[in-house]
NUSE-741301 format. One record per residue (C-alpha): x, y, z; residue in one letter. Coordinates in steps of 0.02 Angstrom, whole numbers, plus 32768, in hexadecimal, padded with zeros to 4 digits. Example, Ala and Ser with C-alpha at 12.3 -4.5 7.8 and 13.67 -1.06 7.14 Angstrom:
BEGIN
82677F1F8186A/82AC7FCB8165S/
// end
This chain:
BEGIN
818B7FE07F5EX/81577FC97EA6X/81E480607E8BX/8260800B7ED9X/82537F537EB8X/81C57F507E22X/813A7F237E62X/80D57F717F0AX/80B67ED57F6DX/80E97E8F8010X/818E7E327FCDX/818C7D8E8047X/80F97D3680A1X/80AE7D2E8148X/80E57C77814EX/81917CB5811EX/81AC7D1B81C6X/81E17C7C821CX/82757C8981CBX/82D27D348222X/83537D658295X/82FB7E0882A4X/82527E5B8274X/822C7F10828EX/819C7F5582ACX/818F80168284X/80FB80648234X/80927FE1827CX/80437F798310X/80417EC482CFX/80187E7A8374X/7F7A7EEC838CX/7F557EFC82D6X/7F907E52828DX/7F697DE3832BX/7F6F7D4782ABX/80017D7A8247X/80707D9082E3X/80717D0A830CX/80F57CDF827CX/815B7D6E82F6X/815A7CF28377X/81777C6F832CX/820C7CAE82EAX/824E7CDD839AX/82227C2F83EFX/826A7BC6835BX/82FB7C4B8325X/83257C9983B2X/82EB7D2F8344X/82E17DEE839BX/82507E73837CX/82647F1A8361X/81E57FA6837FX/81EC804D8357X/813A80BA8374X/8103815583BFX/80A980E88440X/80EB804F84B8X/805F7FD88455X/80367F10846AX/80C27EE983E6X/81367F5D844DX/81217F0384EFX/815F7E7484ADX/81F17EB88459X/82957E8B8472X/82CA7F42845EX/82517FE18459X/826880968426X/81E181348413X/81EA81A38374X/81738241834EX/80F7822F82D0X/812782558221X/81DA824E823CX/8209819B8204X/827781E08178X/82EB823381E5X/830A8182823BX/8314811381A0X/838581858143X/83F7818C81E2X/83EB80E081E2X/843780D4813FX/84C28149816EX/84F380EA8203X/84F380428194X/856380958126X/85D280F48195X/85EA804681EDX/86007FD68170X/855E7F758174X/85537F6A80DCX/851D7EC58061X/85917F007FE2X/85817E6E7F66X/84C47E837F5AX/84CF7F407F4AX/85657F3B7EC9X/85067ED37E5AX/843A7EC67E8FX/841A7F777EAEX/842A801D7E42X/84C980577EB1X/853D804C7E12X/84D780A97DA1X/850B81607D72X/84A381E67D8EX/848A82907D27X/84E8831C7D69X/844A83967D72X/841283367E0AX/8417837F7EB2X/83BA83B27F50X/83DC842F7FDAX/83648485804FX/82E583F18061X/82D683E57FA7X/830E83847F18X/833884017E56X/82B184207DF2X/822784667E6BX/81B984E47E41X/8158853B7ED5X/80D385777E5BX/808684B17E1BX/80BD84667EC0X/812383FF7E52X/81BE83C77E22X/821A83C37D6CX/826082F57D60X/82D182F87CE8X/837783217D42X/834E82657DB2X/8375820A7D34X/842981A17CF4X/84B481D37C85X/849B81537BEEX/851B813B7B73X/852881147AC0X/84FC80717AC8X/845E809E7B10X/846180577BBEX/847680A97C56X/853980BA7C84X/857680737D29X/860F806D7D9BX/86167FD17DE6X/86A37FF77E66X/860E807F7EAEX/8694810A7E9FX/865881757E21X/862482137E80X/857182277E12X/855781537E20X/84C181487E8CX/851280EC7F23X/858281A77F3FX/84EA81FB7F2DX/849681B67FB7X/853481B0803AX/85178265800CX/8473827D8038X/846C81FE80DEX/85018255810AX/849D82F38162X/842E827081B1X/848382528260X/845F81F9830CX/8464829C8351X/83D482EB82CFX/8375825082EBX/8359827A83BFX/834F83458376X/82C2832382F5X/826582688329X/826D826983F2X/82D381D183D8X/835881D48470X/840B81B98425X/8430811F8471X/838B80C6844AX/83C180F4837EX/846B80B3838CX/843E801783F1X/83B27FEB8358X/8446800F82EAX/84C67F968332X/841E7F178325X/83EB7F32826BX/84A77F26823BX/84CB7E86826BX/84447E6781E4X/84BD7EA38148X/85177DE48155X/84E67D7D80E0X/84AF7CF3816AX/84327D6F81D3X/83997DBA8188X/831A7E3C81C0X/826D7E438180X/82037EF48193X/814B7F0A81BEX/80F77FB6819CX/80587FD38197X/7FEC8077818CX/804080C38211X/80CA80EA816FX/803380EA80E7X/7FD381648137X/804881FE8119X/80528298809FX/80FD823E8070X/80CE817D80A8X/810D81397FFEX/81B7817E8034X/81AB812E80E2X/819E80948085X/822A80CB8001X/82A880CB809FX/829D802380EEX/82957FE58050X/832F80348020X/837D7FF880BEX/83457F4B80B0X/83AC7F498003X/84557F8A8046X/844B7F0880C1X/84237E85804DX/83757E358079X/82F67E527FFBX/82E37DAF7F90X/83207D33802BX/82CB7CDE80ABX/82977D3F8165X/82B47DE28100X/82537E598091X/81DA7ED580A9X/814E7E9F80ECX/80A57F1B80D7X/80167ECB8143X/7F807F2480F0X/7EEF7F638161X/7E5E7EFD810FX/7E717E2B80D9X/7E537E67802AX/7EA77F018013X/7F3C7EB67FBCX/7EAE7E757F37X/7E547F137F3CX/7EEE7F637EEBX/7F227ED97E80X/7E807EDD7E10X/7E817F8C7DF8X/7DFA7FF87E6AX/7E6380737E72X/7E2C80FE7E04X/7ED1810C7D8BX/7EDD80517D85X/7EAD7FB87D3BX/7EC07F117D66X/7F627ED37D79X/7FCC7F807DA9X/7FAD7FAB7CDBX/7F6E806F7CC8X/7ED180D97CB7X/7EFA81327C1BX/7F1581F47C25X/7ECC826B7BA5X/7F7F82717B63X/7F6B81DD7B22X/7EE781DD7AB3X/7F0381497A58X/7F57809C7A62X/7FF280D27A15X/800A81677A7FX/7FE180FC7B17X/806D80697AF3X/80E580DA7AC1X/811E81057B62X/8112805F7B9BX/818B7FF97B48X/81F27FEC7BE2X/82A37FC17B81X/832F7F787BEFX/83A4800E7C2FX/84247F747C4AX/846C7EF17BE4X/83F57E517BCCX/838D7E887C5EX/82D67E447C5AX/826A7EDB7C7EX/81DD7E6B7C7CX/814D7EFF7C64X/81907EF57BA4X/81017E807BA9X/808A7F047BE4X/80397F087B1DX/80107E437B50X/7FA97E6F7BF7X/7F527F057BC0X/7F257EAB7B0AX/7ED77E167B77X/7E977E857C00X/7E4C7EE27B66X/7E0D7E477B21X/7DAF7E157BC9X/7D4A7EB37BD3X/7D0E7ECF7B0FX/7D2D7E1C7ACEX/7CF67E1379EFX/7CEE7ECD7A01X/7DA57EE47A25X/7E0B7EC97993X/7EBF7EFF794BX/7E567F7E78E1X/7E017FD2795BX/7EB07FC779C1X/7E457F627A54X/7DBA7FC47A5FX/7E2F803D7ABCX/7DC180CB7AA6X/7D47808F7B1AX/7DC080A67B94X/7DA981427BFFX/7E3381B37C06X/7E6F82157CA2X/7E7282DC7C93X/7EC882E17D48X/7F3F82537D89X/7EB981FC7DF2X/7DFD82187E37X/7E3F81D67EDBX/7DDD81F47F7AX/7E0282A87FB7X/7DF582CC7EF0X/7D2F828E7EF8X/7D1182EB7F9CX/7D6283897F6DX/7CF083887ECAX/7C58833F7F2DX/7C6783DB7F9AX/7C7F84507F0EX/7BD683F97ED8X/7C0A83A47E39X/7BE282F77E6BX/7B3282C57E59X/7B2082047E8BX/7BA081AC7EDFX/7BB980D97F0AX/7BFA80C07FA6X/7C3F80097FA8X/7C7A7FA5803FX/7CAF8035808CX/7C9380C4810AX/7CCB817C80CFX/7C6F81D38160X/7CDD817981E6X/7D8D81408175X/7D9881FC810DX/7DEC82818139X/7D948325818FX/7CFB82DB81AFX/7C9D838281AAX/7CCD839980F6X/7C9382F180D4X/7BFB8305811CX/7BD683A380BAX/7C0F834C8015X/7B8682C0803AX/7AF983538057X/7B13838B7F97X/7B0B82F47F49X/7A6182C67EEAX/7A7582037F0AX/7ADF81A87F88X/7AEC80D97F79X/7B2480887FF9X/7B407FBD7FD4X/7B6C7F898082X/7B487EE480F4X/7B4D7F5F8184X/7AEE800281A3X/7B6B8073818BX/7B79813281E9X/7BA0815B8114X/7AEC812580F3X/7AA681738178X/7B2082268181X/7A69827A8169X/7A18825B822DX/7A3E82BC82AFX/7A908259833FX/7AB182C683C6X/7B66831783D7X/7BA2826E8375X/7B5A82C082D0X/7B15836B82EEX/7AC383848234X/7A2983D781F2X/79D5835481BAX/793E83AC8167X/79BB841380F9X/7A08838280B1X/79BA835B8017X/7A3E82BA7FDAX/79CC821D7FBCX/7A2F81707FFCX/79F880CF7FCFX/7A3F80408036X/7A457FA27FC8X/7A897F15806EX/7B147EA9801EX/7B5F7E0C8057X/7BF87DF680C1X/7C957D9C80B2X/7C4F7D028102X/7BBF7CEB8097X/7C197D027FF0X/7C907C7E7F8CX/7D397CE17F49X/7DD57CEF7F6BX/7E317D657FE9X/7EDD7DAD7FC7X/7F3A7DB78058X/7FD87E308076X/804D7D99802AX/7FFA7D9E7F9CX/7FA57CE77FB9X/7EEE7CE47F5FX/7EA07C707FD5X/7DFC7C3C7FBCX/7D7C7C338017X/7CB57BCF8021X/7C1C7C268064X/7BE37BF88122X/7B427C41812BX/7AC67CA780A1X/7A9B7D668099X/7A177D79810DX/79867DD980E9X/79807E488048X/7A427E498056X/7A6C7E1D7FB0X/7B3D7DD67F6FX/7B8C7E7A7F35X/7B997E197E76X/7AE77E127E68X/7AD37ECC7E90X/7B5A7EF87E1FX/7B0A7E9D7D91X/7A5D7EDC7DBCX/7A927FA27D9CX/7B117F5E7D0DX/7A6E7F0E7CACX/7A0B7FA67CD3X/7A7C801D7C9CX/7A987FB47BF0X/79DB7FB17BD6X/79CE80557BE0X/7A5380837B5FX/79F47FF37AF5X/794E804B7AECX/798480F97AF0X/7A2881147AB1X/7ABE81897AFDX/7B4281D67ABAX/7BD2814E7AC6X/7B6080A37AFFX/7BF780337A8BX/7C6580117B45X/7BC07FD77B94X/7B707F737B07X/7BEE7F207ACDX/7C2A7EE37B7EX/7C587E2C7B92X/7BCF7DE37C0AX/7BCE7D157BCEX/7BA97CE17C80X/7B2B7C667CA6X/7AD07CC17D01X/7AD97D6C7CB7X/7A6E7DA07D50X/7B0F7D657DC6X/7BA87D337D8DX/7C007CC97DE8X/7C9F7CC07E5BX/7CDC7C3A7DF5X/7CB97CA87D5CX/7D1C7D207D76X/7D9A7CD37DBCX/7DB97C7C7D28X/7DAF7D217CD5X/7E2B7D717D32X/7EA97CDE7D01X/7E7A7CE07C5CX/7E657C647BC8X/7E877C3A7B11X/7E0C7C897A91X/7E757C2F7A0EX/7EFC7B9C7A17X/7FA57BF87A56X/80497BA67A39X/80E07BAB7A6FX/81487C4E7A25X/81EB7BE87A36X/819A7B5779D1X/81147B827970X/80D37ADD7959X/80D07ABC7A2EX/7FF67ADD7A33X/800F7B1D7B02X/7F6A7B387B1BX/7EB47B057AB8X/7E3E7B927A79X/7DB67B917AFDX/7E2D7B5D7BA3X/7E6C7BBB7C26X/7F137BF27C21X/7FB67BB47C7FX/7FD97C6A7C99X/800A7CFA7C71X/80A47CB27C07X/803C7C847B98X/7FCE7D367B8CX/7FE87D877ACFX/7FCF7E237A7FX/7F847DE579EEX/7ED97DCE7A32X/7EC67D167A43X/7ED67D257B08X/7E5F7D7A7B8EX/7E827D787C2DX/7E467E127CB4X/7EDB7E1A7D3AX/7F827DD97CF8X/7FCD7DBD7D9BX/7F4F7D4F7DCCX/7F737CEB7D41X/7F7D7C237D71X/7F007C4B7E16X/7E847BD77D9EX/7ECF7B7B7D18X/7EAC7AC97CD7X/7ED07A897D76X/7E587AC97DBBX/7E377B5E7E42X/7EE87B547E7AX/7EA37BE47F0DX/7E547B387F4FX/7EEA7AE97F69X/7F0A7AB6803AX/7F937A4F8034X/7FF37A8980C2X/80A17A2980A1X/81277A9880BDX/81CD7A368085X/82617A5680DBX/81F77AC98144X/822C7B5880D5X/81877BB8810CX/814B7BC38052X/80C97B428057X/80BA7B3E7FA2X/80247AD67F89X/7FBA7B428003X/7F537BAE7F95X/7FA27C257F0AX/800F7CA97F11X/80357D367E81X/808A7D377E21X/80967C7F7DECX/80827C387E94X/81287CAE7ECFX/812A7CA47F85X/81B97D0F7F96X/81D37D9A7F06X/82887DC57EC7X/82CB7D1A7EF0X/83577D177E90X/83AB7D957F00X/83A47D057F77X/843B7CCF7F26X/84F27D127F00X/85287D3A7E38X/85697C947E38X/84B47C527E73X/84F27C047F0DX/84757C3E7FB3X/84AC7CC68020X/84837C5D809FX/848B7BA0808BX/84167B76811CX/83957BEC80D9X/83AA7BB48029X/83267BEE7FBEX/835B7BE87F09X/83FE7B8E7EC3X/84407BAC7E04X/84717AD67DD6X/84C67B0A7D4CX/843B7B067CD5X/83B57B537D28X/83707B977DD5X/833A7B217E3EX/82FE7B207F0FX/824E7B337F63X/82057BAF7F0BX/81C87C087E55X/824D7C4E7E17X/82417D0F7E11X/82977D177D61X/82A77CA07CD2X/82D67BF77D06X/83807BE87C9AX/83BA7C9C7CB7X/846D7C8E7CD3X/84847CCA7D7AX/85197D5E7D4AX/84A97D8A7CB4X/83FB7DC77CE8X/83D27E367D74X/83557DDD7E10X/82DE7E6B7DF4X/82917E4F7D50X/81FD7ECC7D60X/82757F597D5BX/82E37FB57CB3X/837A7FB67D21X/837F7EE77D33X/839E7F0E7DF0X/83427F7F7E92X/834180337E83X/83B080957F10X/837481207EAEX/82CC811A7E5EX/82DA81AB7DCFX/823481FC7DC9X/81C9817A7DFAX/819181D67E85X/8157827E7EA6X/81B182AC7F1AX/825D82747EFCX/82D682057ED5X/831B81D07F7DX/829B81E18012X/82D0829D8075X/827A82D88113X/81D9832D810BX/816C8358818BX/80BA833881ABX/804283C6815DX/800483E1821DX/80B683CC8285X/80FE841D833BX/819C844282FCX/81D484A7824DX/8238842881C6X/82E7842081FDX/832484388149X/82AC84BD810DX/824B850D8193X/81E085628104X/81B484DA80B3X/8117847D8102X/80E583BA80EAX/811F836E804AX/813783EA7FC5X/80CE83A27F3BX/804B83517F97X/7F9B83987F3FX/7F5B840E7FB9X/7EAA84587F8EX/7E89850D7FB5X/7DF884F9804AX/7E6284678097X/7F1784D280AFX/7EBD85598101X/7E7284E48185X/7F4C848F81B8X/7F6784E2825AX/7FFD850A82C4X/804884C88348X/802F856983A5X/7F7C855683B3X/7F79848C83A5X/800784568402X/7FF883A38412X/802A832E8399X/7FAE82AC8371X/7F8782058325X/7F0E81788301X/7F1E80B4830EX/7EA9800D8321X/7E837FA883A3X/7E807EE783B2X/7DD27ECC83D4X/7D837F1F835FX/7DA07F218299X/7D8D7FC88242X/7CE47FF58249X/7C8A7F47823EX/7C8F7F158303X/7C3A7F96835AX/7BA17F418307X/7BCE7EA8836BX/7B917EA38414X/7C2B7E2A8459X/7CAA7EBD8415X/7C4B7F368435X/7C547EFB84F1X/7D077EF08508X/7D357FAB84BBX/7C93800284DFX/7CC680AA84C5X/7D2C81288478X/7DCB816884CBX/7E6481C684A1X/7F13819084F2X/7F8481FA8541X/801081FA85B7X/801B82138673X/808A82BF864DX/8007830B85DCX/7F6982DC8650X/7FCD833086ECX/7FF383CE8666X/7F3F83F08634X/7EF6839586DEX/7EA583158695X/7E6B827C86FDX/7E7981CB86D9X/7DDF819E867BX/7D8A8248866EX/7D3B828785E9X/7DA9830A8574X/7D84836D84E1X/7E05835A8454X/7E0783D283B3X/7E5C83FE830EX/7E44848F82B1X/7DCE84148250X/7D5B83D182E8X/7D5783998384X/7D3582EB83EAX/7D0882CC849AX/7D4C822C84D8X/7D8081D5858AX/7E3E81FE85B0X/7E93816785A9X/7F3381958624X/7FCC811985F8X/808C81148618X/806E80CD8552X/809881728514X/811181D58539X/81508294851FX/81D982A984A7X/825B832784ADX/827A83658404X/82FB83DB83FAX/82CF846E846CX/821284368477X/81CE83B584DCX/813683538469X/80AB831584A2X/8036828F8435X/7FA482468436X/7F6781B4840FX/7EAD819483BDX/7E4480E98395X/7DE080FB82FCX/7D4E80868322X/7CB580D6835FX/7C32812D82FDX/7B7981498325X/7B2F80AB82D4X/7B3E7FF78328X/7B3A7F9C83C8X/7BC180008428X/7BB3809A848CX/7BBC812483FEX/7C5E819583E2X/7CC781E98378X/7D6F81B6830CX/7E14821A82E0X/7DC3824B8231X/7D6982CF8283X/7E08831B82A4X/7E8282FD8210X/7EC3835E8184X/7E76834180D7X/7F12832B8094X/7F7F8291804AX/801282378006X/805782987F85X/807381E07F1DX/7FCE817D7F44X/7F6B81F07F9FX/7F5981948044X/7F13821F80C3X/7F76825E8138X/7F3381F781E3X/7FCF81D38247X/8011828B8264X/7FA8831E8290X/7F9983B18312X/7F0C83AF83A3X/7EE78408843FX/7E9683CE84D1X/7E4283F98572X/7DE383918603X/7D28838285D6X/7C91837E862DX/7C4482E1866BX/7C67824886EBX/7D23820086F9X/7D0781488701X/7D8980D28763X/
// end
């Protein structure tokens, strides 16, 4: 999304559902998944009359109550979006004001561009790679990107993508996804209604799109689609992305991801090897006329971020301390990155935080032999984790040697979420937060004390015996009161930042805005001169000088807009729905009076929530999606993403049928592949059964097994599969079968179902299978096995997400006793 709109969050709330005439589901099972978040679904269709849509390889608890319901093969969602887009098109569905003048449709594109055979120009076969430069616009002398506003010009991006939908057809979409004719065109006729002004559709993914060698571009399409029909920025529309954890949405906005830091601002590269280097490609000039392309302010975040960290001992002349940075010599150390060098043995200790790798990584036999050559494994965990204890043998569940494995684990037990104070960042980007019920039991420890303890350590070490760069751990800021274990409230403040001199106002420099010493509004008033800190710039006004605005519970909703705007805080600025401007026509009137949102007075923008640009743009002049160069959406993203400019089919690295475009070319073309992991993708002459994985309702993850209540009602590992498969391979209703990749194998009961169903694709009938991820060999329920013993190590070519949701299996009745 961040491509496309600017920034990669869920655009609307969960409260904002309420507000619909239609949600689909696709690339997700809300209703099994997001049991508490659905219920904004149904609320919508009791008080709106609103219809559900659900499109999924399996008949699921969100599809059986569904107003409409169609099947579609694993990894093909592409082939459906894009043909969605060609029959909006082709039919006149289309929200022409808003594209005209809120996405990049006008803009001109350079003549090198093209694709043809699955691929866009510029590839090279050797680096798995492609050459960006041709995705990019025609700009003219006056230095902005040229435009056709009448969307005739045949290079303008708006022709260039009738072009490319044009070869996606209802016809390819039964050929390629399973999806019978009929089923397409009837969703069609329903998501079109949606391009009036006065009807909205809101989308809800989850990692049934993430979790694909090309998942970024699953996203990419309905986000796409969602533009031409008008409905990102309004209310009951946007794109939705219900994240698998309460936190995960905060996990990625403070930076653990390893080319990040907090606040979507980059890891510098080792081609950047100092500050100037490093803001020089970051200067983020408007492509358009007056446009805001609000990361011109990125010098203000990272100075402040900057400032947080090093404090006295980042100055001007040291340019921030930004040597103590580290800088990247690949594009990230993501997950299948470690593994692959933990295997290769060039990982010595590894922390394992609040997480499971053994059971949630990819290939779990290559895990398991990466955590055999490590020296030292720590695992900080409330739970005891199957990661902390990979090393005993348990049976058929985890068949190892244990007396060959010479890796040393130290559990340290760490609180939970219910005996911790902090906030949690939910999918709408709402930092509520929370008070502790209960504390750690036992030696279970809160995770900031144990952070602190090994921080201290480590420091004392370097004190007393020197290293050979100690400045980036001495001279770290640590004024808490407790320098033992800093507080919630600490750093919380420290993520929203405060003056370390008086700042003023830049319009008037005698306006004092904000006391040396106090916490900031937010991150207006950030400044790149070093008299701010502040450790998350989005988060900026979560704790201000009002107070912990996280705290807030006032659940007044006026006008029952679904915004509650005094419940908690949402970034950025309290926001509840990002790109709100686009709520509104060029004159500033709303699309939709009776979902009014945002309304220009004449002055300034005024309505029911934070205005998403500055509050006396002129509604004609600046562009509602001030995060991006372009002032509006991107149609066509440039080379923002690896893999291309517009989203083009690609199948999964493991798939039963050959890409319809490029039968050569398998999975996504630039996806990083690592040598020992291609030669283990199999065929779908020897695996011919499509498979993939999903959760269940009563259980969460890998937590519930451990509870006794859960682990009662799913007990035990099973594998769905429909009545026409079981009859094939004569497999009876609750038997036991044995299930394997060219990875590993499972054996699990046979779940029998008229859920699933075999799809015709083309000349070859499909089978899939469907596989719950939450049993391991540690906890209260009967132990069992999860998909990751079966998947590719493989993942999106963008993020690198591993490739769960599409893989190839066989299977084959098992021994043991079929149960009723």
């Amino acid at each position: 999304m961040g491509p496309t709109f600017g920034r990669g969050a869920m655009t609307n709330s969960w409260t904002d559902i309420k507000n619909t005439d239609l949600v689909v589901v696709m690339g997700g099972n809300a209703a099994e998944a997001h049991p508490c978040g659905f219920k904004w679904v149904t609320e919508a269709k009791a008080t709106r009359g609103a219809r559900l849509i659900v499109v999924d390889p399996r008949f699921t608890r969100t599809a059986s109550v569904a107003d409409y319901y169609a099947p579609i093969r694993p990894g093909s969602d592409i082939v459906f979006l894009m043909a969605m887009i060609n029959w909006l098109i082709q039919n006149d569905k289309v929200q022409w004001d808003y594209v005209k003048n809120f996405t990049n449709a006008p803009l001109i594109v350079k003549d090198e561009y093209g694709w043809s055979d699955g691929l866009f120009t510029g590839y090279d076969p050797e680096k798995r790679d492609y050459d960006k430069s041709s995705w990019d616009y025609v700009i003219g002398e006056d230095g902005f990107a040229a435009v056709d506003m009448a969307l005739e010009h045949p290079r303008c991006v708006w022709s260039l993508l009738k072009e490319h939908v044009s070869r996606y057809t209802p016809e390819l979409v039964e050929e390629v996804c399973g999806t019978p004719r009929d089923r397409f065109l009837k969703i069609a006729e329903m998501i079109g209604e949606c391009s009036a002004p006065d009807k909205t559709m809101t989308s809800m993914y989850a990692l049934g799109w993430t979790q694909h060698s090309k998942g970024a571009q699953n996203i990419r399409g309905m986000a796409m689609l969602q533009l031409i029909l008008g409905n990102i920025g309004v209310r009951g529309g946007g794109m939705n992305a219900l994240r698998g954890h309460s936190n995960i949405q905060g996990l990625t906005d403070i930076g653990l991801m390893s080319n990040l830091i907090p606040g979507y601002l980059n890891i510098p590269t080792e081609k950047e090897p100092d500050w100037q280097t490093y803001m020089s490609s970051r200067s983020f000039k408007p492509l358009r006329p007056g446009q805001t392309s609000y990361w011109q302010n990125y010098p203000k975040f990272m100075v402040s971020f900057m400032k947080a960290m090093w404090g006295d001992a980042a100055t001007a002349e040291n340019d921030w301390a930004y040597h103590y940075l580290p800088k990247l010599d690949v594009p990230t150390y993501d997950i299948l990155r470690m593994f692959e060098l933990m295997n290769a043995g060039q990982v010595n200790l590894y922390f394992c935080q609040g997480f499971n790798p053994l059971l949630s990584f990819p290939n779990r036999a290559k895990v398991t032999e990466a955590l055999s050559k490590l020296k030292l494994l720590v695992v900080m965990d409330p739970l005891e984790t199957e990661t902390a204890h990979f090393w005993e043998n348990h049976g058929e569940h985890n068949d190892v040697d244990t007396a060959s494995i010479q890796t040393e684990v130290l559990e340290l037990p760490s609180s939970c979420f219910a005996e911790d104070d902090g906030a949690l960042v939910n999918s709408g980007r709402w930092l509520q937060w929370h008070w502790s019920a209960a504390t750690p039991p036992g030696q279970a420890r809160h995770d900031t004390w144990i952070m602190a303890q090994i921080f201290l350590r480590v420091k004392k070490l370097y004190q007393e015996e020197g290293g050979v760069f100690p400045d980036p751990i001495l001279n770290l800021t640590w004024n808490y009161a407790d320098p033992d274990e800093p507080s919630p409230e600490e750093l919380a403040k420290e993520m929203n930042g405060r003056a370390l001199e008086d700042v003023y106002d830049t319009a008037d420099p005698t306006k004092l805005l904000t006391a040396r010493g106090k916490q900031l509004l937010n991150f207006s008033q950030y400044r790149d001169d070093g008299s701010t800190m502040g450790a998350c710039w989005i988060y900026s006004g979560c704790w201000n000088e009002d107070g912990n605005n996280m705290a807030r519970r006032d659940n007044a909703d006026p006008d029952e807009t679904g915004a509650y705007p005094n419940w908690t805080f949402s970034w950025p600025l309290n926001r509840r729905i990002l790109y709100n401007r686009a709520s509104a026509d060029m004159q500033g009137r709303p699309w939709d009076p009776s979902r009014k949102l945002l309304e220009w007075d004449g002055e300034k923008w005024t309505g029911y929530d934070v205005p998403d640009i500055a509050p006396t743009a002129k509604p004609g002049d600046v562009g509602p999606f001030i995060m991006n160069q372009e002032g509006v959406s991107r149609l066509f993203t440039r080379g923002m993403m690896r893999d291309g400019p517009f989203p083009t089919h690609m199948e999964p690295f493991e798939s039963p049928i050959a890409n319809v475009f490029n039968p050569q070319m398998r999975g996504n073309p630039v996806a990083r592949v690592f040598a020992s992991d291609a030669e283990q993708f199999a065929t779908s002459e020897e695996f011919p059964i499509a498979a993939t994985s999903y959760r269940l309702t009563e259980h969460f993850h890998y937590w519930t097994k451990h509870n006794r209540i859960n682990a009662a009602l799913q007990p035990e590992f099973f594998v769905e599969i429909s009545e026409e498969l079981a009859a094939e391979k004569g497999i009876r209703r609750g038997g036991w079968v044995r299930v394997w990749s060219k990875r590993g194998e499972v054996k699990a009961k046979a779940l029998v179902t008229g859920r699933l169903k075999p799809m015709q694709c083309g000349d070859k009938l499909v089978h899939v299978i469907g596989i719950p991820l939450h049993w391991g060999f540690m906890g209260a329920a009967r132990k069992g096995f999860g998909p990751n013993s079966l998947t590719p190590f493989v993942g999106d070519a963008n993020v690198e997400t591993p490739e769960f949701k599409a893989f190839l299996v066989n299977i084959e009745p098992a021994t043991g006793e079929a149960v009723s």
